[in-house]
N, CA, C and O atoms as CSV, one atom per row, in Angstrom:
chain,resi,resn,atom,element,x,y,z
A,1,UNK,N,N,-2.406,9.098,-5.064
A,1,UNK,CA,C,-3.239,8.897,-3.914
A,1,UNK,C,C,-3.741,7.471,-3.896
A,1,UNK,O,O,-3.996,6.801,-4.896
A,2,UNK,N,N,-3.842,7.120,-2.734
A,2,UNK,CA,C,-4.259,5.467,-2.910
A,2,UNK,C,C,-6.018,6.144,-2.090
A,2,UNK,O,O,-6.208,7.100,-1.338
A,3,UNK,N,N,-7.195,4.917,-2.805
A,3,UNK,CA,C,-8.780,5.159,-2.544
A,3,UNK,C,C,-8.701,3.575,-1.935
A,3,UNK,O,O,-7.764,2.789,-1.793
A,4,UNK,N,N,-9.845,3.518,-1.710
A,4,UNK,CA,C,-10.604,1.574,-1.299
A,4,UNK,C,C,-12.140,2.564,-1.960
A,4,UNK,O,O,-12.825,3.538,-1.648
A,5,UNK,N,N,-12.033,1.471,-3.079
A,5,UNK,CA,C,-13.682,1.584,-3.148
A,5,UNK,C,C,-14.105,-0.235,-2.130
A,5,UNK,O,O,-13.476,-1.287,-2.012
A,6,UNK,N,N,-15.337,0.213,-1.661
A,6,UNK,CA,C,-15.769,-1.012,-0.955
A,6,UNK,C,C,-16.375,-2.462,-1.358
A,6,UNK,O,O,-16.618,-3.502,-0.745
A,7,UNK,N,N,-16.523,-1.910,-2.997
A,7,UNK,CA,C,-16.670,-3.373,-3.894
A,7,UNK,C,C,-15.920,-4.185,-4.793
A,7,UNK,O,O,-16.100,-5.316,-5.243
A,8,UNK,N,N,-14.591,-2.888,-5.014
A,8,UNK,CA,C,-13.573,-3.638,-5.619
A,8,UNK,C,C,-12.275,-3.283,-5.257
A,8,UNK,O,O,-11.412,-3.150,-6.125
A,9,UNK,N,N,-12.031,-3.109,-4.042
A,9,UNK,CA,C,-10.715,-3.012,-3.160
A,9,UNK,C,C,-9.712,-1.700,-3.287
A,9,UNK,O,O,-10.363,-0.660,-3.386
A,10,UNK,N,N,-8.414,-1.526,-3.305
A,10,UNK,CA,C,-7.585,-0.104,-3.805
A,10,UNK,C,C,-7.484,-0.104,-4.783
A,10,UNK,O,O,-7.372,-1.165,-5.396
A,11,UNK,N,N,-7.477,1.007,-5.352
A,11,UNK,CA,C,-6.737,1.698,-6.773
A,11,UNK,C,C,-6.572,3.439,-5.852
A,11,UNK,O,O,-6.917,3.939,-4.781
A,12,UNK,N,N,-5.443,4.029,-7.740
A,12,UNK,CA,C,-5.066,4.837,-7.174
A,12,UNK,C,C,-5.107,5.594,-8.518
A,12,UNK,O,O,-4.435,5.482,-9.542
A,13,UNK,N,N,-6.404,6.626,-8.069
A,13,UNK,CA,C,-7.070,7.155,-9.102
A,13,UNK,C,C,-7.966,8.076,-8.400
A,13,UNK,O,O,-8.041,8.158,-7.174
A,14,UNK,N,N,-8.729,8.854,-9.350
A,14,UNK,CA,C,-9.630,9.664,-8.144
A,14,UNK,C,C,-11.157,8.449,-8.320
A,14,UNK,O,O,-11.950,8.215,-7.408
A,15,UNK,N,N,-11.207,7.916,-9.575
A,15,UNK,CA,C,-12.449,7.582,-9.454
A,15,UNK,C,C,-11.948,6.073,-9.450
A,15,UNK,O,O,-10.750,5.883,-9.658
A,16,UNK,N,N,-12.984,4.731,-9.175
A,16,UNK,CA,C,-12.707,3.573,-9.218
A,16,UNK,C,C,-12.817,2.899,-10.566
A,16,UNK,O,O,-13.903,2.889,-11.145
A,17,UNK,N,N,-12.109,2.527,-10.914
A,17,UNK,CA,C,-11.673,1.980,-12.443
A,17,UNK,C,C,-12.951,1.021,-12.831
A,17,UNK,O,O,-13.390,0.922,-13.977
A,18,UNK,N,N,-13.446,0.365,-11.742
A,18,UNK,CA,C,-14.227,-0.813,-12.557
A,18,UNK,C,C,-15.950,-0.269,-12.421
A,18,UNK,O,O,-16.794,-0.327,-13.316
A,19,UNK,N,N,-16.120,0.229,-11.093
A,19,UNK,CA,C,-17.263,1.134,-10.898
A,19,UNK,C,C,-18.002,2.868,-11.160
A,19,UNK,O,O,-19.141,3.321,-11.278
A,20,UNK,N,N,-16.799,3.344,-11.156
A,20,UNK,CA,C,-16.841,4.816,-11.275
A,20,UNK,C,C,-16.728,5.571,-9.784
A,20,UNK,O,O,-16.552,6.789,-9.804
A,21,UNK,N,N,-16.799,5.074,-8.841
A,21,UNK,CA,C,-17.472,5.259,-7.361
A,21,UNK,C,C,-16.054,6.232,-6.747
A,21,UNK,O,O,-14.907,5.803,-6.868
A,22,UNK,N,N,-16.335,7.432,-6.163
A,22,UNK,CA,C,-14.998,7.989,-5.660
A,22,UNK,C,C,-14.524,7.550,-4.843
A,22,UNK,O,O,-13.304,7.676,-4.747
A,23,UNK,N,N,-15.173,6.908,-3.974
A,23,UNK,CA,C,-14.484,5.613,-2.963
A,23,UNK,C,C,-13.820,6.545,-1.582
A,23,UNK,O,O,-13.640,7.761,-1.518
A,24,UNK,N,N,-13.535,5.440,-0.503
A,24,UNK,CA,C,-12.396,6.289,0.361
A,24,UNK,C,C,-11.335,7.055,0.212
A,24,UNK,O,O,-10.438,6.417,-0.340
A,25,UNK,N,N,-11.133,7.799,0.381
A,25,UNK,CA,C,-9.967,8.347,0.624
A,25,UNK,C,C,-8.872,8.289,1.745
A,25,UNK,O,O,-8.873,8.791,2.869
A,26,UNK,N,N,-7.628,7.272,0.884
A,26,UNK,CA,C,-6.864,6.388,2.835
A,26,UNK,C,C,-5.594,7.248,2.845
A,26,UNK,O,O,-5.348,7.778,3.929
A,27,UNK,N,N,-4.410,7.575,1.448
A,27,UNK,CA,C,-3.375,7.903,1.531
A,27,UNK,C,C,-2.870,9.213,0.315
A,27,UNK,O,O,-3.214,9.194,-0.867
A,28,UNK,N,N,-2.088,10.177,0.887
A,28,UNK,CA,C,-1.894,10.625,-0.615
A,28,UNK,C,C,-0.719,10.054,-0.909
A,28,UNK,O,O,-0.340,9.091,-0.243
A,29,UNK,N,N,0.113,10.608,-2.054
A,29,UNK,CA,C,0.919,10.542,-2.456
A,29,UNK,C,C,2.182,10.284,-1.853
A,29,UNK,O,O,2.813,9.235,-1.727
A,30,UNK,N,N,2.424,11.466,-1.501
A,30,UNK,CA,C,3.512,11.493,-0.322
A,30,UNK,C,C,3.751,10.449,0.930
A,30,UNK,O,O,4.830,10.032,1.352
A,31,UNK,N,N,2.345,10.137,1.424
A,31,UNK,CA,C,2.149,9.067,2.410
A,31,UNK,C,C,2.513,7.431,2.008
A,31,UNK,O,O,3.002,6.485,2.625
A,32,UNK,N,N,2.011,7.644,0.673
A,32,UNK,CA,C,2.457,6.112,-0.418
A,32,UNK,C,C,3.505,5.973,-0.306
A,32,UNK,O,O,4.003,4.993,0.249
A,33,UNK,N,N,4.403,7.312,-1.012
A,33,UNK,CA,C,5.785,7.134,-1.245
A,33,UNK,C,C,6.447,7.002,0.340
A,33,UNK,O,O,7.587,6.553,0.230
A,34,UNK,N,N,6.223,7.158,1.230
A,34,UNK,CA,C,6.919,7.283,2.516
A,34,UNK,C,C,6.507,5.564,2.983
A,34,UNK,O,O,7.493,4.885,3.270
A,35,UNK,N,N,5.407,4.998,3.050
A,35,UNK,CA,C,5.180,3.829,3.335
A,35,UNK,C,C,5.611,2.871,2.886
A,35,UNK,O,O,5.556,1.799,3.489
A,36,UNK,N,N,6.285,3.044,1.417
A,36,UNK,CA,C,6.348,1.839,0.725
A,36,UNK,C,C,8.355,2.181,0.712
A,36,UNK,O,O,9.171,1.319,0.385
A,37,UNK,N,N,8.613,3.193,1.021
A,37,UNK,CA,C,10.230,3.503,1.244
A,37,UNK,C,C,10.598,2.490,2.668
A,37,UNK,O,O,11.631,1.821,2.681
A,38,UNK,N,N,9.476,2.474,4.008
A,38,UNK,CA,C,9.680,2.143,5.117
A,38,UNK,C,C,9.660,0.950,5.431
A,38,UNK,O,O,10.333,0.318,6.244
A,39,UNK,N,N,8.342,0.472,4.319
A,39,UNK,CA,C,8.123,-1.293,4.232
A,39,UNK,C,C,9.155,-1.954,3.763
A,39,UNK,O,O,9.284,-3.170,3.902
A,40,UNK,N,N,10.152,-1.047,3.038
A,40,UNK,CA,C,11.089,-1.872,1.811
A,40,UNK,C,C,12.314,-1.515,2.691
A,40,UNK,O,O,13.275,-1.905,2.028
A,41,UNK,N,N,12.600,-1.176,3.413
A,41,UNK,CA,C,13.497,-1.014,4.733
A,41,UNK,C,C,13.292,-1.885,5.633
A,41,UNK,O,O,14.277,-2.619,5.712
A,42,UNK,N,N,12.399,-2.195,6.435
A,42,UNK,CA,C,12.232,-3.019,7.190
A,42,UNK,C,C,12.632,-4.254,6.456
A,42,UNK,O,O,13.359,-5.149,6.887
A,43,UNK,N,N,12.086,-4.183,5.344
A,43,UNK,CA,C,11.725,-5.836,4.979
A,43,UNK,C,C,13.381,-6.055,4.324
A,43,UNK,O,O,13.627,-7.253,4.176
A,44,UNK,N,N,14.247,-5.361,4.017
A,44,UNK,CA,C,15.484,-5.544,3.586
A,44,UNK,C,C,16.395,-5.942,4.521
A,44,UNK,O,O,17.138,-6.922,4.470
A,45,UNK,N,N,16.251,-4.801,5.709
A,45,UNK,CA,C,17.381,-4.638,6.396
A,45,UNK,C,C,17.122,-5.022,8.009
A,45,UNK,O,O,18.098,-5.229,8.729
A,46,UNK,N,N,16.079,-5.087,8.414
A,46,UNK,CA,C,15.760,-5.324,9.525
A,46,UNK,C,C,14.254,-6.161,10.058
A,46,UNK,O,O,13.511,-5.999,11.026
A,47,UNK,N,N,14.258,-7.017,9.005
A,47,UNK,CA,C,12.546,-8.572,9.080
A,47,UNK,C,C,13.466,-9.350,10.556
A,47,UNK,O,O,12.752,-10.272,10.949
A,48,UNK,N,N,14.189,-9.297,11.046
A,48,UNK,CA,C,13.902,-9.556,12.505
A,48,UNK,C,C,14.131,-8.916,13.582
A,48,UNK,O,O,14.698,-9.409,14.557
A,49,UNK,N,N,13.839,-8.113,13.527
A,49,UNK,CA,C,13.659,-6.636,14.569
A,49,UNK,C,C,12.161,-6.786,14.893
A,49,UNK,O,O,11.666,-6.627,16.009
A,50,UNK,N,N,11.435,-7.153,13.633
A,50,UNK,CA,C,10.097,-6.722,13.425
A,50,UNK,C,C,9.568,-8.611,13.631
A,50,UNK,O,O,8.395,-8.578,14.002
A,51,UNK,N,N,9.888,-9.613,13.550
A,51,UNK,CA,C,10.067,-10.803,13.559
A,51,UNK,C,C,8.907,-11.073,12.332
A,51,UNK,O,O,7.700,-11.301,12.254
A,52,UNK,N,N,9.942,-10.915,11.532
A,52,UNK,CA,C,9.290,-11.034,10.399
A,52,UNK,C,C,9.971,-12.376,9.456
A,52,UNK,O,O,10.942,-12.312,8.703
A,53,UNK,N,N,9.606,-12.891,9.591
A,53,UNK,CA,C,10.437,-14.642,8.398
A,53,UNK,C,C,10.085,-14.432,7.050
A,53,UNK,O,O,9.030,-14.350,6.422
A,54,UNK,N,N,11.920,-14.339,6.663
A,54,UNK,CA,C,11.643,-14.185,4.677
A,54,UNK,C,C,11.998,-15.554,4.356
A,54,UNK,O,O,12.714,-16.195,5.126
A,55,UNK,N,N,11.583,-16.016,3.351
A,55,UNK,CA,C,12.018,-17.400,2.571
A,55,UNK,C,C,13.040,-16.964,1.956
A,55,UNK,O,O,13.497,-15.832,2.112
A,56,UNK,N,N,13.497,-17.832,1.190
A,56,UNK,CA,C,14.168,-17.990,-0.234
A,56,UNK,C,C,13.750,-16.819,-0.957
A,56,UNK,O,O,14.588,-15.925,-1.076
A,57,UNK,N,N,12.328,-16.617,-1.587
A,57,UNK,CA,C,11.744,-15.876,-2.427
A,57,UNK,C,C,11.533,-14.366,-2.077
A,57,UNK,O,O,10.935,-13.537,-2.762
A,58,UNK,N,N,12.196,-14.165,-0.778
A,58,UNK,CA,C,11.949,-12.571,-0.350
A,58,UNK,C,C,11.069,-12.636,0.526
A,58,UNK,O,O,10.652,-11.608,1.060
């Protein structure tokens, strides 16, 4: 599951690593794994569809 605590940004945990704070709740699991499958698609196969400019470095 991905959280935002509001003083020290995401983690993905139930509690916040540096505060303890249960923080937001933005994505579960499934939603992670589906977002980061879609970002890494776009950004492979189709960054100008989306007009997106890769360098050299990706």
């Amino acid at each position: 599951m991905l959280k935002e605590c509001h003083s020290h940004g995401y983690f993905r945990d139930e509690f916040c690593p540096m505060c303890g704070s249960e923080a937001k709740f933005l994505l579960n699991d499934q939603e992670v794994d589906t977002l980061g499958r879609t970002m890494a698609g776009v950004l492979r196969h189709f960054p100008e569809r989306y007009d997106l400019a890769i360098d050299k470095n990706g």
